[in-house]
Residue, then its C-alpha position, 0 to 999 in steps of 0.5 A: x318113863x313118860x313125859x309132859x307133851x313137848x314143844x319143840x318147832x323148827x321149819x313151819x310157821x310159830x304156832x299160836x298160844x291158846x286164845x292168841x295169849x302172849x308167851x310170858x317169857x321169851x329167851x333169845x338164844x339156846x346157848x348154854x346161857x340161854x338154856x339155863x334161863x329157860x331150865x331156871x323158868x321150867x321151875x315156876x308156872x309161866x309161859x315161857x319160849x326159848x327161840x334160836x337161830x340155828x337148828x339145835x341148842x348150843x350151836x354157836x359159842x357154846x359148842x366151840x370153847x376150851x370146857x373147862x369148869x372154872x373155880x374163879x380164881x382169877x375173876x376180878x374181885x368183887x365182880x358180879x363174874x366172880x361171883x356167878x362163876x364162884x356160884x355157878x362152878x358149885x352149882x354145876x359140878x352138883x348139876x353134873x354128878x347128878x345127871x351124868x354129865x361128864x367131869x374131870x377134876x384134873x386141876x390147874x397150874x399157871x406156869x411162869x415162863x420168865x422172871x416177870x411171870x414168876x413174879x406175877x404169880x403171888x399176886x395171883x395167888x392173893x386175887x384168888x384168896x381174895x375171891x375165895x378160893x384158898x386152896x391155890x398154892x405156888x410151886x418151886x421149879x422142881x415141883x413144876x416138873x414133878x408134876x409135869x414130867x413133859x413140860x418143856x424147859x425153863x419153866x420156873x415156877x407155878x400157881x397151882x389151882x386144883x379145883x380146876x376141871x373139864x367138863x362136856x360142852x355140849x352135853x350140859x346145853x342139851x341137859x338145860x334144854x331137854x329138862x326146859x322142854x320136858x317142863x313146858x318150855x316152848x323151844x323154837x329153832x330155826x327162829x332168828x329174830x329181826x325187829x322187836x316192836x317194844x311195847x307197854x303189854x307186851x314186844x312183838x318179835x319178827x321171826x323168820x317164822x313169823x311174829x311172837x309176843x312175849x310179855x318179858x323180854x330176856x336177851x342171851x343172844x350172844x354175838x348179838x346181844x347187842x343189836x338186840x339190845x338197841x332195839x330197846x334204845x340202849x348203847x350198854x356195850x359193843x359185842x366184838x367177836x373174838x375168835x379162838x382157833x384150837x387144835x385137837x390131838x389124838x387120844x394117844x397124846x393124853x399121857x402127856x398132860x396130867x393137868x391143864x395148863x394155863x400161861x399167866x393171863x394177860x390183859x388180852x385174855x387167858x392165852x394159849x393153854x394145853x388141857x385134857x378133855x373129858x372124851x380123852x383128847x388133848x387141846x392146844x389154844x386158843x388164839x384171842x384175835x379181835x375181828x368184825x365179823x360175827x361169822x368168822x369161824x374158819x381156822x386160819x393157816x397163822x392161828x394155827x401156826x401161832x398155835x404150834x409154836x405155843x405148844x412146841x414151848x408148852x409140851x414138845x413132845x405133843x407136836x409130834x403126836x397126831x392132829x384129830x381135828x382144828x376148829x374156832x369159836x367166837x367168844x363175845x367180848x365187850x371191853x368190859x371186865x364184867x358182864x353186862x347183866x341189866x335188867x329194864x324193869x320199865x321195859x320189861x326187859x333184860x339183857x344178858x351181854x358180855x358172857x364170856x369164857x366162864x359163862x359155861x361155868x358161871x350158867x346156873x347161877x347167871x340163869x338164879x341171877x336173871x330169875x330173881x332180876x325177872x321177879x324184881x320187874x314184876x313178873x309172878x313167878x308163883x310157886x316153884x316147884x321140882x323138874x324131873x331128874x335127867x339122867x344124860x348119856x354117859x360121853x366121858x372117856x373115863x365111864x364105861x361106855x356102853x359098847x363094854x357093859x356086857x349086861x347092857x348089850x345083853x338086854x339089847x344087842x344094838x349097844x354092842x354094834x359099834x357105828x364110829x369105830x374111832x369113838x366107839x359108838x354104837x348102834x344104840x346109842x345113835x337111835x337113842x339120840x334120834x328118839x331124844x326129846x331133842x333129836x339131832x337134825x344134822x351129822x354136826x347135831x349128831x356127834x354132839x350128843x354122841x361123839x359119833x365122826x369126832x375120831x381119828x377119821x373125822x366121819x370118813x368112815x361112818x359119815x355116810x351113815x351118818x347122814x342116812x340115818x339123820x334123813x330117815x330120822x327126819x322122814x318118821 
C-alpha cells in the first residue's frame, strides 16, 4: 500500500513551507499526549508541525509508566480528568482493537492491608459510582485470596475494578505519530525549543534546528510545560518532577499475578502496585519521589530497596523470581488535583500541563478536547475527514508472534530468524521497523517497536547486532 510523502526531520536544519508560509499549527512535545494532538489534527486540512527534543516519539515520560488503561474510578468526581480519562479509556480500547495495539483486560483489586484501608474502601466504591463506573464491588477476605492465591498474609478485604487493563506504552505514541505523519503532519525531531517570540499573526520558536512560525501555538511539552508556558507571561502551574522507579521480573514470574493489584491510594499518589504487562513481565512500583531535577531518571539503590520491601508484603513469593530490568520515569506533577488544559484565545495559544499517570488512558479525548479548544480560538479547522487504517505490529505476549505463524514464514523466511532469542524477534520484524514510517534511530528506538534486547539478557546477545543494523539503517 502507498502512502502520501512524509515529513519527518531530524538533524539538518527546519525546512521552510512553500513560499516562507507559517505552519498553522505547531505541537510541542511527541509524547503520547502530544502525538494524539497531532493524529486529532491529521483530521482537518491544516498546517500542522509536531517538534520534539529528542530523536523518536514517546521518549520521555511516555516510555517509562506502569501501562495501565485506567477506567477512571478513583479520578475526582466532576473533574475535567475524570472526564478525559472516562472518554479516552473508550476511546482507546476501540483505538487498539482496531489497529492491533496490545491489551490485557486483566482488572483491578485495591487491596486493604489494615483496618483503616479496609474502611476506606466503600467510600471508594461510592467515588467510582460517582464517576460512573458501577461495576466496582468490595470483596471479603476469603474472596481476596480466591482470587489471588500469592497474595501475601493478612490482606482483609478488597475494592474490585474489573475494567482495569494493561495496555502496550509505546506502541500507541508510535500509532498516534505514524498516522500523524502518513497524513500530513510535519514531525521534527531532535528539535528542542528555546525562546518563543509571541506575536499577533504569528510565534516564532527558536530551535536547536533554527527558527519556526507557527500561527497557533499547543504546548504538550511535558516536564517542561511549564517554562513553555511562561513564555507567554503565564504563572498557571510549577511542573515538579516525580520520579517512578520500577522493577521488571522475568516472564516466569506471570503465573503469580492474575490481576493488578493496587494499594489504597494516598494523597501522595497510586503507591506501589504489582501488574501484569502485556509482553508477559510482572512490575513492582513505582516509588513517587518529588525531585528538582528534570533529568533525573537513574534508579537509586533505596528506590529499589523500598520497592522490594512493598513487594515482599505485596507477593512474597515474587522476590525469589528473576529481575530482567529496573528503570524510572518522571511523571509531571503540578500540585493540582486536575489537569492544567487552558486555552489563550487572545494568544493563540494552549497549554496542555499536569497530565499525569492517566494521561496515556486519557490521550484521545484530552487531543478531541484541545481540537475543539483550538476552534473555539478561531482557527478553521474545515471538514474533517477520515485517516487511514493502521494496523500496528503485533508486541503482546498473549497474539501470535510472527516466529510461530507458519504460513507467515513460508511467504517469507525472515519471519522464522530469530534475532533477540529472549524476546523471540525476528529478522523480519527488525527490517520491518527500519523500513517503518518511522524507523528507530537508536537500539533504545528499536526495542520499543519490537521488544528486541527487553529479555532476560538485556541485548548481551543480540545488542551488537543490534546496533550494526540501526548504523546501516542510517547510511540507506
Amino acid at each position: 500500500m502507498t502512502h502520501p510523502v512524509t515529513v519527518t526531520t531530524a538533524g539538518d536544519p527546519l525546512p521552510e513551507l512553500p513560499g516562507g508560509a507559517p505552519y498553522d499549527v505547531t505541537v510541542i512535545g511527541a509524547g503520547v499526549v502530544g502525538t494524539a494532538i497531532a493524529r486529532a489534527l491529521a483530521h482537518h486540512p491544516v498546517r500542522t508541525a509536531l517538534v520534539e527534543a529528542s530523536d523518536d516519539i514517546g521518549d520521555g515520560t511516555s516510555k517509562a509508566n506502569t501501562a495501565i488503561l485506567h477506567t477512571g474510578f478513583d479520578a475526582v468526581p466532576g473533574s475535567l480528568e475524570a472526564r478525559l480519562v472516562r472518554e479516552g479509556q473508550r476511546k482507546l480500547a476501540a483505538y487498539a482493537a482496531g489497529t492491533g495495539i496490545p491489551v490485557e483486560r486483566v482488572g483491578a483489586l485495591l487491596v486493604a492491608w489494615d483496618a483503616g484501608q479496609l474502611a476506606a474502601l466503600p467510600a471508594l466504591l461510592a467515588k467510582a459510582e460517582a464517576n460512573g463506573y458501577h461495576a466496582a464491588r468490595l470483596l471479603d477476605a476469603d474472596e481476596v485470596a480466591e482470587r489471588e492465591p500469592h497474595l501475601g498474609p493478612g490482606a482483609l478485604g478488597a475494592l474490585e475494578v474489573p475494567d482495569e487493563s494493561v495496555i502496550c506504552p509505546w506502541t500507541t505514541p508510535l500509532a498516534f505519530a505514524t498516522q500523524a505523519v502518513r497524513a500530513g503532519v510535519h514531525l521534527h525531531l531532535d528539535c528542542r525549543v528555546g525562546r518563543i517570540e509571541p506575536g499577533p499573526d504569528h510565534h516564532t520558536l527558536t530551535t536547536g534546528r533554527g527558527p519556526l512560525r507557527t500561527r497557533y501555538l499547543i504546548n504538550a511539552a511535558g516536564l517542561h510545560a511549564d517554562e513553555i508556558d511562561r513564555q507567554f507571561g503565564h504563572d498557571h502551574f510549577t511542573v515538579t518532577p516525580r520520579r517512578g522507579q520500577l522493577i521488571v521480573f522475568d516472564k516466569l514470574a506471570r503465573d503469580l499475578v492474575r490481576h493488578i493489584l493496587l494499594p489504597v491510594p494516598t494523597a501522595v499518589g497510586k503507591g506501589v502496585l504489582v501488574a501484569p504487562t502485556v509482553f508477559g513481565n510482572v512490575l513492582l512500583g513505582p516509588t513517587a519521589e518529588e525531585l528538582d531535577d528534570k533529568t533525573a531518571t537513574e534508579s537509586t539503590q533505596e528506590g529499589i530497596a523500598l520497592l522490594r520491601e512493598k513487594g515482599r508484603r505485596i507477593l512474597p513469593r515474587l522476590l525469589d523470581e528473576e529481575v530482567t530490568a529496573v528503570y524510572a520515569g518522571l511523571r509531571a506533577a503540578t500540585g493540582h488535583e486536575d489537569y492544567r488544559i487552558q486555552a489563550h484565545p487572545g494568544l493563540n495559544y494552549i497549554a496542555v500541563g499536569g497530565i499525569r499517570s492517566t494521561g496515556l488512558t486519557a490521550s484521545m479525548a484530552i487531543a478531541d478536547h484541545v481540537t475543539a479548544l483550538l476552534a473555539d480560538t478561531g482557527l478553521a479547522l474545515g471538514t474533517p475527514v477520515a485517516l487511514e487504517p493502521l494496523t500496528m505490529p503485533g508486541l503482546g505476549e498473549t497474539g501470535e508472534r510472527p516466529c510461530l505463524d507458519a504460513g507467515l514464514i513460508a511467504r517469507d523466511p525472515a519471519y522464522g530468524t530469530l534475532v533477540c532469542h529472549c524476546e523471540r524477534v525476528t529478522e523480519g520484524e527488525i527490517r520491518d521497523a527500519l523500513r517503518s514510517t518511522l524507523p528507530p534511530r537508536s537500539v533504545a528506538g528499536l526495542a520499543r517497536r519490537t521488544r528486541a534486547g527487553n529479555g532476560r539478557c538485556q541485548g548481551f546477545s543480540c545488542g551488537a547486532g543490534l546496533r550494526a543494523r540501526i548504523e546501516e539503517g542510517s547510511r540507506t
